[in-house]
NURO-662056 format. One record per residue (C-alpha): residue number from 1; x negated, y negated, z negated; residue in three letters. Coordinates in Angstrom, 3 decimals, always signed. Layout:
<nodes>
<node><pos>NUM</pos><u>X</u><v>Y</v><w>Z</w><code>Ala</code></node>
...
</nodes>
This chain:
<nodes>
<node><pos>1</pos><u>-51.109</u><v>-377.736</v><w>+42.695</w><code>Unk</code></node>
<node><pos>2</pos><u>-51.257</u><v>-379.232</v><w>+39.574</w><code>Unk</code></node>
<node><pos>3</pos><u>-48.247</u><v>-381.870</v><w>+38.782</w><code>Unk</code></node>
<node><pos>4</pos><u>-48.504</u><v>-384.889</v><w>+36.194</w><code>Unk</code></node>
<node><pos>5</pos><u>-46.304</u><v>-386.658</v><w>+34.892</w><code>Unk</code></node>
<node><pos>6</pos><u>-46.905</u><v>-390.477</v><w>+35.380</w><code>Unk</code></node>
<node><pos>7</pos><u>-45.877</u><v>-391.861</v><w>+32.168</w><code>Unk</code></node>
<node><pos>8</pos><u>-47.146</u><v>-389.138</v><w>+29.940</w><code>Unk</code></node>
<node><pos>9</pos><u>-43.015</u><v>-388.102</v><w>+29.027</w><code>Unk</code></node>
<node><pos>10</pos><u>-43.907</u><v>-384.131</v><w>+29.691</w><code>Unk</code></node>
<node><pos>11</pos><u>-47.307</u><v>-381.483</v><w>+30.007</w><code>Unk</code></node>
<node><pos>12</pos><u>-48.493</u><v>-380.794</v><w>+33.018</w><code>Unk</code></node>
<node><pos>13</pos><u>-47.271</u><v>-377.573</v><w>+35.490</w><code>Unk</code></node>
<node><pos>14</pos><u>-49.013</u><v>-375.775</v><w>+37.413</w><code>Unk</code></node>
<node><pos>15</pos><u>-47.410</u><v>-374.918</v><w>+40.297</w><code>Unk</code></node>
<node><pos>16</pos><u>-47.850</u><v>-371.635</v><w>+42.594</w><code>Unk</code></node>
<node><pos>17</pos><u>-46.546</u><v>-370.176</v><w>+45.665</w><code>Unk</code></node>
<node><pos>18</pos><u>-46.372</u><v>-366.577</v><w>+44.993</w><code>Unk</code></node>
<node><pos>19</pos><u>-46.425</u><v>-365.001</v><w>+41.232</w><code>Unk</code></node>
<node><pos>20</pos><u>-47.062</u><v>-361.286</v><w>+40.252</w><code>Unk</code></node>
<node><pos>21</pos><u>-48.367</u><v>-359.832</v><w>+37.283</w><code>Unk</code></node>
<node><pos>22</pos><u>-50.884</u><v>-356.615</v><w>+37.440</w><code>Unk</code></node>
<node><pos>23</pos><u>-49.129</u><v>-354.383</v><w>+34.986</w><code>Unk</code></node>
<node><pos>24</pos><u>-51.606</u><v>-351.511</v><w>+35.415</w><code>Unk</code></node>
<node><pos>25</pos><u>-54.930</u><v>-350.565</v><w>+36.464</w><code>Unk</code></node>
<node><pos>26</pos><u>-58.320</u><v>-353.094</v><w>+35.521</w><code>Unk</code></node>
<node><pos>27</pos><u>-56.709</u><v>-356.324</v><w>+35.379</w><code>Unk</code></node>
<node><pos>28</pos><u>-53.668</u><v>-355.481</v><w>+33.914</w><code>Unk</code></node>
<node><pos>29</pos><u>-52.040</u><v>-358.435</v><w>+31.719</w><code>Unk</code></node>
<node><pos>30</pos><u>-52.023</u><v>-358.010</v><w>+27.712</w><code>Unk</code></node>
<node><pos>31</pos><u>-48.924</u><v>-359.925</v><w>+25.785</w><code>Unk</code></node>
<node><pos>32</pos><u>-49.362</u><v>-361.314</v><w>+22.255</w><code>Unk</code></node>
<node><pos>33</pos><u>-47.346</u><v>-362.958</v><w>+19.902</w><code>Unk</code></node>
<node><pos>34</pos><u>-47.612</u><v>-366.818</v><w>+18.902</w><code>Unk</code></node>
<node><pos>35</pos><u>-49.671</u><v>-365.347</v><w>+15.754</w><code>Unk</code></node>
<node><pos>36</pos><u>-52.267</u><v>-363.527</v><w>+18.335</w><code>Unk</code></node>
<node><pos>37</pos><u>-50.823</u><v>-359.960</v><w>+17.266</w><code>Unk</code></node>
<node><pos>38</pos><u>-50.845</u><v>-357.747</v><w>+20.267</w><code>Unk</code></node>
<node><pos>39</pos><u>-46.851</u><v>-356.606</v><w>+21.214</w><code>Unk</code></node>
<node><pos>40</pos><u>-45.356</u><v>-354.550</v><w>+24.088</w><code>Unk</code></node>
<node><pos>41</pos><u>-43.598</u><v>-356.395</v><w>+27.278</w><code>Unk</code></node>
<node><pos>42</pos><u>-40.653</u><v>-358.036</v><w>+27.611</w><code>Unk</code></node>
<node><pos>43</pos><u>-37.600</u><v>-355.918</v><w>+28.639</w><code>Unk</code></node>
<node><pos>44</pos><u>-35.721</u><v>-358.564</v><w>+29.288</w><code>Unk</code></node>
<node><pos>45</pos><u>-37.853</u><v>-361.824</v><w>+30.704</w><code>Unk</code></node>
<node><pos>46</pos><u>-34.648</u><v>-363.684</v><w>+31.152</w><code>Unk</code></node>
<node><pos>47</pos><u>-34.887</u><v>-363.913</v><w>+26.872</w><code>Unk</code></node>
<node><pos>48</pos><u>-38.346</u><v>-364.934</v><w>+26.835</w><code>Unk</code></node>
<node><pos>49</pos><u>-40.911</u><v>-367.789</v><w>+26.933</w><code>Unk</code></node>
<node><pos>50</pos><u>-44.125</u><v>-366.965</v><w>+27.847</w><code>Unk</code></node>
<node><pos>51</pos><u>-47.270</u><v>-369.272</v><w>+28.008</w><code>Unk</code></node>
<node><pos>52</pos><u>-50.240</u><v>-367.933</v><w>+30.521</w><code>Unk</code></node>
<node><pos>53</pos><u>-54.042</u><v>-367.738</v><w>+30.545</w><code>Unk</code></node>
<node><pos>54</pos><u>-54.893</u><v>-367.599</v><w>+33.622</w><code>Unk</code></node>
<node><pos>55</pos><u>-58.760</u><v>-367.448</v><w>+35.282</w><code>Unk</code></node>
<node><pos>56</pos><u>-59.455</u><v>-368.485</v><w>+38.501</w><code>Unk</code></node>
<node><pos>57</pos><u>-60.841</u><v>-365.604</v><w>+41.024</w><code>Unk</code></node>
<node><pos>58</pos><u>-61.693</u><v>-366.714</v><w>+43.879</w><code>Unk</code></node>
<node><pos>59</pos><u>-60.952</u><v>-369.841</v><w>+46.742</w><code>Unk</code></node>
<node><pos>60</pos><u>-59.890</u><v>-368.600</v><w>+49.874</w><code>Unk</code></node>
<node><pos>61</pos><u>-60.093</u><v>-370.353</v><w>+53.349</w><code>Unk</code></node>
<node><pos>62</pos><u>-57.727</u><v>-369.296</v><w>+56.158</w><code>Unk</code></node>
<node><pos>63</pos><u>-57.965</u><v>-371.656</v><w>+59.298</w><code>Unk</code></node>
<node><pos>64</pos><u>-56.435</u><v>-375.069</v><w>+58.182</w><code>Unk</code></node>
<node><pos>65</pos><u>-55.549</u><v>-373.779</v><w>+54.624</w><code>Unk</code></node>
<node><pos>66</pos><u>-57.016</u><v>-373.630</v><w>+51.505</w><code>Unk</code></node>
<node><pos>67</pos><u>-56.012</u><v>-372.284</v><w>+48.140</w><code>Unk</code></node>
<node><pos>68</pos><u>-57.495</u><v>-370.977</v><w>+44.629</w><code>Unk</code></node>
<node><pos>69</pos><u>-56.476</u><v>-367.412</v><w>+43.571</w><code>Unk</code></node>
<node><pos>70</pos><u>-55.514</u><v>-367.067</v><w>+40.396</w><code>Unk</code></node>
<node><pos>71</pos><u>-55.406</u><v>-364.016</v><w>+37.945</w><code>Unk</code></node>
<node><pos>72</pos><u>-53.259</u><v>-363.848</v><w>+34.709</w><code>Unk</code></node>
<node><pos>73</pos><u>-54.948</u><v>-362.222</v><w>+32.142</w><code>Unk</code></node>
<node><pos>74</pos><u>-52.854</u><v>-362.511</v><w>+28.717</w><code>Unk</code></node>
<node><pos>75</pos><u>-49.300</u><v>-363.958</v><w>+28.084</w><code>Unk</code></node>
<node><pos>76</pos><u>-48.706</u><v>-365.143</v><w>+24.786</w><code>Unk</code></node>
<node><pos>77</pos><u>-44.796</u><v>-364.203</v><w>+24.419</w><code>Unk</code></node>
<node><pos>78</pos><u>-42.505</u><v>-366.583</v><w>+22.489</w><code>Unk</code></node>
<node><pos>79</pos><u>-38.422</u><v>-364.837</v><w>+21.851</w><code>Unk</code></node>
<node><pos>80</pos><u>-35.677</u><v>-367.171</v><w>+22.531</w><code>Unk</code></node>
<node><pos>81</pos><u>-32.937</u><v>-367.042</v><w>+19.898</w><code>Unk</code></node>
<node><pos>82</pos><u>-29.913</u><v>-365.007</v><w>+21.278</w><code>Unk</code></node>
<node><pos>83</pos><u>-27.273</u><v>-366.817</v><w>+19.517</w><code>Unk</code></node>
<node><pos>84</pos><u>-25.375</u><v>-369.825</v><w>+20.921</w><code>Unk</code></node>
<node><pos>85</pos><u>-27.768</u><v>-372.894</v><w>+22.017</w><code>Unk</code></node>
<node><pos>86</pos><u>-24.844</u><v>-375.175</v><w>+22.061</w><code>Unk</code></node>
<node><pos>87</pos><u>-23.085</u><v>-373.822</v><w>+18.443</w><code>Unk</code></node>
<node><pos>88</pos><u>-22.114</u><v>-376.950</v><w>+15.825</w><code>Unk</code></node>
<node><pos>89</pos><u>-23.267</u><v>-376.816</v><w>+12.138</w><code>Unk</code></node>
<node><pos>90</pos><u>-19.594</u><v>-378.507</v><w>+11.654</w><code>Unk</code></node>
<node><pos>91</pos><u>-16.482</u><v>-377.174</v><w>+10.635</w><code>Unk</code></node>
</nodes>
């Protein structure tokens, strides 16, 4: 679930096999800037970095498998500049 680098050359990822965020109701996800201001959603999350907190609900057993459930609670929401990434300083 968790994957390491072995030299230390990037952070570690967390990887999942389904993703959904609970816009609405009880558990309902709360954004905030990299200053810890509260802010809106994304419109567009193909402009947009986001860094979770997520808690661990519950471990479920099904036959064979096994697998933690885990709930996202707060994204901290970083923009990405909308200008070229590839643009030269030079003349």
């Amino acid at each position: 679930m968790i994957k390491r680098s072995e030299n230390g050359t990037y952070a570690s990822t967390l990887r999942t096999g389904f993703t959904k965020l609970d816009t609405t109701g009880r558990h309902e996800v709360t954004y905030w800037t990299p200053k810890s201001a509260k802010r809106e959603a994304p419109e567009d999350w193909r402009r947009v970095t986001v860094v979770p907190i997520l808690e661990i609900s519950f471990l479920w057993i099904m036959g064979r498998e096994i697998g933690w459930t885990l709930q996202c609670n707060h994204l901290r929401r970083y923009e990405e500049s909308s200008s070229c990434p590839i643009a030269a300083d030079e003349v």
